[in-house]
C-alpha positions in Angstrom: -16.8 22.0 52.9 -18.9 22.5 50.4 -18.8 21.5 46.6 -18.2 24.6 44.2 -21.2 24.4 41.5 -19.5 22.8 38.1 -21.6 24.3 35.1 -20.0 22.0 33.1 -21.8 18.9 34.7 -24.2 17.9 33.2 -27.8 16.7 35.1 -28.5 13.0 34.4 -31.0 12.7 32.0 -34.0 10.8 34.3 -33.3 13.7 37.0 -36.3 15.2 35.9 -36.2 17.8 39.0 -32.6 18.9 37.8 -33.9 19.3 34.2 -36.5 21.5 35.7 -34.5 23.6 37.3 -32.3 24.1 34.5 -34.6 25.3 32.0 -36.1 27.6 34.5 -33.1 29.2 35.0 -32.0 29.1 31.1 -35.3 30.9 30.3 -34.5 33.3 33.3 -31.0 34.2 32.6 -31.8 35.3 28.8 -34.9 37.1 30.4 -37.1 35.3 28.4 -40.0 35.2 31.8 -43.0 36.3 30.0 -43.8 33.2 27.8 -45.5 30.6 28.4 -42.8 28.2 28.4 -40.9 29.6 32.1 -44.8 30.0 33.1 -45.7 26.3 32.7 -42.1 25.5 34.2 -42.5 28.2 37.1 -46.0 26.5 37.8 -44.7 22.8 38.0 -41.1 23.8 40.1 -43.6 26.0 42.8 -46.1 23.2 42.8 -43.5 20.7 43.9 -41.5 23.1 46.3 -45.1 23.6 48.0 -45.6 19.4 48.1 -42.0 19.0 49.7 -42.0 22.0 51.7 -45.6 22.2 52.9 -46.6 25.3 55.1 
């Protein structure tokens, strides 16, 4: 069975993918996608969902 996501856990700070993923979806959740800030994140998360998923 599967673990329910805790919000209150916080990702280990050298789990650089995790720390990622949570400012791409901090910068997403308050809508803020136009700067350049969730583009240079959006950039780096596709780029290394593309390396470990190649097509």
């Amino acid at each position: 069975m599967p673990v329910p996501f805790d919000a209150s856990r916080t990702p280990p700070s050298d789990d650089h993918d995790a720390i990622l993923l949570e400012g791409l979806f901090q910068l997403a959740f308050s809508g803020e996608t136009r700067g350049w800030e969730f583009e240079k994140i959006d950039e780096e998360v596709h780029a290394r969902l593309l390396q470990a998923y190649p097509a």
